[in-house]
DONUKE-866740 format. One record per residue (C-alpha): residue in one letter; x, y, z. Coordinates in steps of 0.001 Angstrom, whole numbers, padded with zeros to 6 digits, always signed. Layout:
! DONUKE-866740
AXYZ ...
END
This chain:
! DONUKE-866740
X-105686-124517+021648 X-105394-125500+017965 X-102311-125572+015577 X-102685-122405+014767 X-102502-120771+018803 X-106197-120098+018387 X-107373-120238+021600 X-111611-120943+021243 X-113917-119061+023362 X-111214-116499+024116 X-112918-112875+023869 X-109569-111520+022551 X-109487-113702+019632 X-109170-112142+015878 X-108492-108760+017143 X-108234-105759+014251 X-107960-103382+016982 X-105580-102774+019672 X-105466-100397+022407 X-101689-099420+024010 X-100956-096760+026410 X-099805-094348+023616 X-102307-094735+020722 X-104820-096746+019771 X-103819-098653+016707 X-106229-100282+013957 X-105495-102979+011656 X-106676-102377+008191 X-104687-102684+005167 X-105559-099298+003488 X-104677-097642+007150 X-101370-099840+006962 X-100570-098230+003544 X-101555-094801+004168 X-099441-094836+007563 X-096059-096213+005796 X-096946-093465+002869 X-096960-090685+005877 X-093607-092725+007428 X-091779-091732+004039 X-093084-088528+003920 X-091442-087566+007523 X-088649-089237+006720 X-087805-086950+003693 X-088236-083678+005195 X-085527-085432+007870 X-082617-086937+004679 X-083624-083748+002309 X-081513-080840+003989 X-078286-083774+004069 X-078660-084560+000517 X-074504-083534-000725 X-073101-084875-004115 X-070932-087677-003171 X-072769-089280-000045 X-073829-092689+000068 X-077356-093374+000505 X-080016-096147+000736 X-082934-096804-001227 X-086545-098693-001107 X-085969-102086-003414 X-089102-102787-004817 X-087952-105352-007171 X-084926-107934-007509 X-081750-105890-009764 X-080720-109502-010890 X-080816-113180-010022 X-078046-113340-008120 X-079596-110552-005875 X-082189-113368-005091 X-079642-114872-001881 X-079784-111838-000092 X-083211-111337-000100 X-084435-110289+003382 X-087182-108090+004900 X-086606-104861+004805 X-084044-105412+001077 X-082841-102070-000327 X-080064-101076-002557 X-076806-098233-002161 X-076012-095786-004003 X-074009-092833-004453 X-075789-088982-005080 X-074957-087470-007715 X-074127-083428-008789 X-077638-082254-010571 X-077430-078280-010618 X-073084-078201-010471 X-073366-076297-006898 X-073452-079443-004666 X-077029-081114-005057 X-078731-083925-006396 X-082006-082526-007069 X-082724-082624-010865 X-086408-081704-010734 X-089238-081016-008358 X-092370-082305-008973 X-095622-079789-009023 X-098261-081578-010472 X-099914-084885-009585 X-098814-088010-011409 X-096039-085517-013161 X-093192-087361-015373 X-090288-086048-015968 X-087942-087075-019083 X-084427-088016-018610 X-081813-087275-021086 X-081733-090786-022030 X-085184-091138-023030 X-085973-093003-019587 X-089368-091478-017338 X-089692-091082-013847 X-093425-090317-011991 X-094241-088349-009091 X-096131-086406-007217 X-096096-082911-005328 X-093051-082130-002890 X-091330-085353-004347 X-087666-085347-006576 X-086116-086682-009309 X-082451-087282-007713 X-079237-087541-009865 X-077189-090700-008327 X-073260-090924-009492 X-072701-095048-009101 X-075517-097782-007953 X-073512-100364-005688 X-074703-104231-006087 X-074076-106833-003337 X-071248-109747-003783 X-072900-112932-004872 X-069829-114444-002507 X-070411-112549+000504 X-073676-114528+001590 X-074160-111756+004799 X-074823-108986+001705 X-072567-106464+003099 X-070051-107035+000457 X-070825-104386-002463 X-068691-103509-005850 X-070139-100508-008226 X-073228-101158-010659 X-071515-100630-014330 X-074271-098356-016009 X-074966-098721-019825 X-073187-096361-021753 X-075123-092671-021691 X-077334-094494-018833 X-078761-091502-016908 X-078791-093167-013071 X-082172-091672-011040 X-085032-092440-008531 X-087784-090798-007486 X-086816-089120-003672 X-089863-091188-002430 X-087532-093912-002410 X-084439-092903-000043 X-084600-094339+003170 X-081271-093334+004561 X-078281-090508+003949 X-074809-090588+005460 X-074884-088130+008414 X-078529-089106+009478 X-078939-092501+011269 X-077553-093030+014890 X-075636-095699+013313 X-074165-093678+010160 X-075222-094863+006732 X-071772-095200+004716 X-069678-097600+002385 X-066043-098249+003730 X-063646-098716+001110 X-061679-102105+001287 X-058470-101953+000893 X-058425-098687-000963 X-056262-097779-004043 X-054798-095096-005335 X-057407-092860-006489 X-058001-090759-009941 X-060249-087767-009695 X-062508-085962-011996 X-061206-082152-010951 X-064000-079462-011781 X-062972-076868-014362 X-063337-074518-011169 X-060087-075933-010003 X-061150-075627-006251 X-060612-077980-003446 X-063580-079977-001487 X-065667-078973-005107 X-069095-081211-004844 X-068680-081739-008430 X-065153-083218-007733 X-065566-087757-008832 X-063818-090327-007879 X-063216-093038-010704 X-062582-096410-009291 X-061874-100194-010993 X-064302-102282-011297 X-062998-105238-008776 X-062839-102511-006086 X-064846-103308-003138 X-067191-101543-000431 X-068287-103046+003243 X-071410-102262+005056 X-071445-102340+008501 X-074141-105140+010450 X-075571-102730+012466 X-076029-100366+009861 X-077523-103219+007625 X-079568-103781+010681 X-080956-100417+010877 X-081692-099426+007451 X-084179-102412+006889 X-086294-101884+009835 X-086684-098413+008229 X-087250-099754+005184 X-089581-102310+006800 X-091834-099698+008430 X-091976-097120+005129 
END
């Protein structure tokens, strides 16, 4: 056996294809890709009919959102936000894509791409993780830029409060008393009805749910 567990003369050596009792599984990068694409797929049909103004929800990192972001850098990273009110009647769908490699223009100026049966979604408040919590499960809001439109492409979300076994939401710590953005409709439990909090205040994330969300994010 060398360094490297290679075992020489063993027939099942350098395997790209493996056969299970369920499926037969092969090991190529473009089938790896095109699998996780069809992963994503599934998994928005299953977080698209929960999508509510005002529900946390998790999302694909594909890059770091600072430096300090660098220390909790793990397989499987994503960020939190909150969804936003897009129509006024309680979702966060802005547009609907139609068209292959469609972009759609923000208010702002900003573009987002996509492609048939994905979203633009309207988020309320990005949350960042603590730089002193080294676990990550620390999180304060993401101050946007002043007329900042906040937005991802739905191809993104990887979990929605009310979907995962272990439930994908934000506790507040030691919450204050709240101030709230009333709709001009003036009823109770309104979607379009925000919460405005400081900027010290401070959200936890359970481990298990931490746990969770990046194998999902892993596999997608």
């Amino acid at each position: 056996m060398t360094p490297l567990l290679d075992i020489p003369g063993c027939k099942r050596r350098h395997l790209s294809t493996f056969k299970g009792s369920e499926q037969t599984i092969t090991c190529t990068a473009a089938a790896g890709q095109a699998n996780a694409k069809a992963r994503a797929k599934a998994l928005w049909r299953e977080l698209k009919p929960l999508l509510k103004p005002g529900k946390h929800a998790a999302l694909q990192a594909r890059q770091l959102s600072s430096k300090e972001d660098r220390r909790h850098l793990r397989p499987g990273h994503f960020w939190v936000c909150e969804l936003g009110n897009a129509d006024g009647k309680g979702s966060p769908i802005l547009h609907i894509f139609t068209r292959k490699n469609e972009y759609f223009t923000l208010t702002d100026g900003n573009k987002i791409r996509g492609d048939p049966g994905e979203c633009v979604l309207l988020l309320r408040r990005y949350f960042k993780r603590t730089v002193e919590d080294l676990e990550g499960l620390t999180f304060r809001q993401e101050q946007a830029e002043k007329g900042e439109v906040l937005a991802v492409n739905s191809s993104e979300l990887r979990a929605v409060q009310g979907h995962q076994k272990n439930d994908f939401v934000l506790r507040l710590i030691n919450p204050p008393k709240l101030r709230q953005k009333i709709a001009r409709s003036g009823k109770k439990n309104d979607p379009t009805t925000e919460v405005e909090y400081g900027p010290k205040q401070e959200w936890g994330l359970d481990l298990d749910i931490d746990f969770d969300t990046r194998k999902v994010c892993e596999s997608t």
